[in-house]
C-alpha positions as a Markdown table, in Angstrom:
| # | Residue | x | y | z |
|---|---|---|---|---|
| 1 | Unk | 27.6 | -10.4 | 53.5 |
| 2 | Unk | 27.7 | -10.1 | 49.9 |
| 3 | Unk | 24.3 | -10.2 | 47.9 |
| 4 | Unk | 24.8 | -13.0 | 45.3 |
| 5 | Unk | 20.6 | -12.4 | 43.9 |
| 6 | Unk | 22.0 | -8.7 | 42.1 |
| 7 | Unk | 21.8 | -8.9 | 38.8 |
| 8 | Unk | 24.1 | -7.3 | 36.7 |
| 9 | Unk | 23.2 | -6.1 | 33.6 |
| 10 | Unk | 24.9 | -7.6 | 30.2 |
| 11 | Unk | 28.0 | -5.8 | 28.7 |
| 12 | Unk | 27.7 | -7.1 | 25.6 |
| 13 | Unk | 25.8 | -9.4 | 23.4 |
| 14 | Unk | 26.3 | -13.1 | 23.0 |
| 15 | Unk | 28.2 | -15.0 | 20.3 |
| 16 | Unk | 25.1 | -16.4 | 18.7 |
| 17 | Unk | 23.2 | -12.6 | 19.0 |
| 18 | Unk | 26.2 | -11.2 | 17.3 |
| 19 | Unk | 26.0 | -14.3 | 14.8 |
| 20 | Unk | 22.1 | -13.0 | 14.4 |
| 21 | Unk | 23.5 | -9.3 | 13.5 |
| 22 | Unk | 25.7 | -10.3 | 11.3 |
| 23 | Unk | 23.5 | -11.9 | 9.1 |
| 24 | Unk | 20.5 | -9.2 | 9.0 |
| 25 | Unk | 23.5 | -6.4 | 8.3 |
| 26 | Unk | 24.9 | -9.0 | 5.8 |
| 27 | Unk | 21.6 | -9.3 | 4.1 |
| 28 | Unk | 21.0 | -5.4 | 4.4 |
| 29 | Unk | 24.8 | -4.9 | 3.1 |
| 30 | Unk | 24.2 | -7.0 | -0.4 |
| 31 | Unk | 20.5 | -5.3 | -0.9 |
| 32 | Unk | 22.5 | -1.7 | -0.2 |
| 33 | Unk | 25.3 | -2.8 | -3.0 |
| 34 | Unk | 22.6 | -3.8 | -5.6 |
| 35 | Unk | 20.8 | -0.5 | -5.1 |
| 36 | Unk | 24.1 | 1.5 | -5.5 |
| 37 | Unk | 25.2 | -0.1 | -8.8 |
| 38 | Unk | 21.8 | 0.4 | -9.6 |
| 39 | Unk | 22.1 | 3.9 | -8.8 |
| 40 | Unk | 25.6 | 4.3 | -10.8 |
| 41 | Unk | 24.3 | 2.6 | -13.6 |
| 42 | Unk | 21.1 | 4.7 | -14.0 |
| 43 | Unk | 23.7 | 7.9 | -13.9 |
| 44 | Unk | 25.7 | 6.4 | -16.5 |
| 45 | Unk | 23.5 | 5.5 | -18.8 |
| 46 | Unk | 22.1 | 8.7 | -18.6 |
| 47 | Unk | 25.0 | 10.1 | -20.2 |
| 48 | Unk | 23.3 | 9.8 | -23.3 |
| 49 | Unk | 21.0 | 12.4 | -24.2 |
| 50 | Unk | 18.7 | 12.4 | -27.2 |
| 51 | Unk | 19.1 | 15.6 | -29.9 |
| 52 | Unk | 15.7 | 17.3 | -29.3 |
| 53 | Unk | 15.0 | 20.7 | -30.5 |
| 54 | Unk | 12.3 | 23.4 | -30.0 |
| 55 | Unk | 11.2 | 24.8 | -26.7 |
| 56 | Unk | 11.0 | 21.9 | -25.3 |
| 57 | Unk | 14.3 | 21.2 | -25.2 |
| 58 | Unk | 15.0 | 23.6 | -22.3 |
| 59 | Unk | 12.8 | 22.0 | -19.9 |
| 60 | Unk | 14.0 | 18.8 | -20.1 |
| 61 | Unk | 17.6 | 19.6 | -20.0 |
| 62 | Unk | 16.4 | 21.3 | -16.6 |
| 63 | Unk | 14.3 | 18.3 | -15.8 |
| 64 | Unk | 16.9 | 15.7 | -16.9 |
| 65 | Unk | 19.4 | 17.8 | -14.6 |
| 66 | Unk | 17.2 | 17.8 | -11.7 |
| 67 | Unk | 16.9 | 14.2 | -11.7 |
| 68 | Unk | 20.5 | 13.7 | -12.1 |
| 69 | Unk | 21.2 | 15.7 | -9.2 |
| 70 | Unk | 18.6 | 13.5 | -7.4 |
| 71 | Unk | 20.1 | 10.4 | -8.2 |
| 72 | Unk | 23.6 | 12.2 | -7.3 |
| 73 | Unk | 22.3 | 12.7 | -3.9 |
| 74 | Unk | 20.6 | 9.0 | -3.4 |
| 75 | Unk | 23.6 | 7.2 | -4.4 |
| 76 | Unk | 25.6 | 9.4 | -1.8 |
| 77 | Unk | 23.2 | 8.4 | 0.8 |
| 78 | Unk | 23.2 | 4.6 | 0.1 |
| 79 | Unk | 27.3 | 4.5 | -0.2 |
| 80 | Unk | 27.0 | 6.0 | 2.9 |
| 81 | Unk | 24.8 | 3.3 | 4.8 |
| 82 | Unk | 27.2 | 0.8 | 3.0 |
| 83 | Unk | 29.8 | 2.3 | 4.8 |
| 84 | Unk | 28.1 | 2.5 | 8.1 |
| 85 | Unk | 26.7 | -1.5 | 7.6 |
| 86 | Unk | 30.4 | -2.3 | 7.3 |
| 87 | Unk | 31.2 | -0.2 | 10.1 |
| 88 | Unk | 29.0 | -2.8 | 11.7 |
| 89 | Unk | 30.3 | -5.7 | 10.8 |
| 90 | Unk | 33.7 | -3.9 | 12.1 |
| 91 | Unk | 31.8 | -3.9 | 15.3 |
| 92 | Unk | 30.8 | -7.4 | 15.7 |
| 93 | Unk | 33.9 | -8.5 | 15.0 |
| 94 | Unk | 35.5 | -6.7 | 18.0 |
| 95 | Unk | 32.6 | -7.7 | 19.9 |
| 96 | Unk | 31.7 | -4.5 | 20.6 |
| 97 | Unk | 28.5 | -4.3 | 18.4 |
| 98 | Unk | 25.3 | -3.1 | 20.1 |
| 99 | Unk | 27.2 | -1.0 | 22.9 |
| 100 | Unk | 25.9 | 2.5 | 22.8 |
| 101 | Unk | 29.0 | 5.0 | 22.1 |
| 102 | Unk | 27.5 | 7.8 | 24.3 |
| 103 | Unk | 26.3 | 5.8 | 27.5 |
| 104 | Unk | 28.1 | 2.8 | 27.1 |
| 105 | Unk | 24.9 | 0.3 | 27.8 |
| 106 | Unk | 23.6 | -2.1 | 25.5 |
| 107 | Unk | 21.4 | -1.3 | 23.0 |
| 108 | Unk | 17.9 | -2.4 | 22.6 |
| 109 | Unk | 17.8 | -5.4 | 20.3 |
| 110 | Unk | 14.3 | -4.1 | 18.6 |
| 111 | Unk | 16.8 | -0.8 | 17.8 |
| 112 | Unk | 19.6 | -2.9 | 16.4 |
| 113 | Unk | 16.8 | -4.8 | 14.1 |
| 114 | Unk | 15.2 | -2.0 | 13.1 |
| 115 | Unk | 18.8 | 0.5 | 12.5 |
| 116 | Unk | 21.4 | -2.6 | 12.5 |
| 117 | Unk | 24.3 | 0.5 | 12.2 |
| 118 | Unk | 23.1 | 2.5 | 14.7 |
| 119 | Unk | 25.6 | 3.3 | 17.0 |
| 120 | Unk | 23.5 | 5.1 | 19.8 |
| 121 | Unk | 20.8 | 4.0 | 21.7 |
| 122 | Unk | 16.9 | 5.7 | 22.2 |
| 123 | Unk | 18.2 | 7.0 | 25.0 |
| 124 | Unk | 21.3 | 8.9 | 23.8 |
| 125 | Unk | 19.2 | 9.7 | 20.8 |
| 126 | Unk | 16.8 | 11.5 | 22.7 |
| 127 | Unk | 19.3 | 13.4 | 24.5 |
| 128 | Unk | 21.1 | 14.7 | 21.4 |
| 129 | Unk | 18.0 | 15.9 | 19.5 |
């Protein structure tokens, strides 16, 4: 006799949770975009540097080059996380958003709130550290 009462755990979220997803990565997605044009135009406007001389003059070409580098490495790491939001979105669209790549089980929904490109859960995480 076959046990009906077993239940199976989800392969995947629902329309409407994958509706819910969207929107937070979507919201992340346009704050990302703003703070990478931001980024870019902070590095092009700093293209202009004033004519000081004296000893001065030294340290802030060191300082102003430091910084650049800085913002060289920030806007790196955000066009990164744009990439990996729209990776995302790829997801959801296949319907295979929130499916951990290493264990194949869902994710935990706090996770996918918390790192909405994530593609790994706490578990596999763990594991790989």
């Amino acid at each position: 006799m076959e046990n009906t009462t077993t239940k199976t755990a989800p392969t995947r979220y629902s329309d409407t949770e994958l509706g819910e997803f969207k929107q937070l990565i979507q919201n992340k997605l346009e704050i990302a975009r703003a703070e990478y044009k931001d980024l870019l135009d902070v590095l092009n406007g700093s293209a202009s540097n004033d004519d000081n001389s004296g000893a001065y003059a030294t340290l802030e070409d060191g300082a102003a080059t430091l910084e650049k580098e800085t913002i060289y490495q920030m806007a790196g790491r955000q066009q990164k996380f744009i990439e990996q939001l729209e990776a995302a979105l790829v997801r959801i669209g296949n319907k295979t958003y929130g499916i951990c790549r290493a264990t194949g089980k869902l994710i935990q929904k706090e996770r996918l709130m918390a790192v909405p490109h994530t593609t790994l859960s706490m578990e596999a995480k763990l594991r790989q550290n």
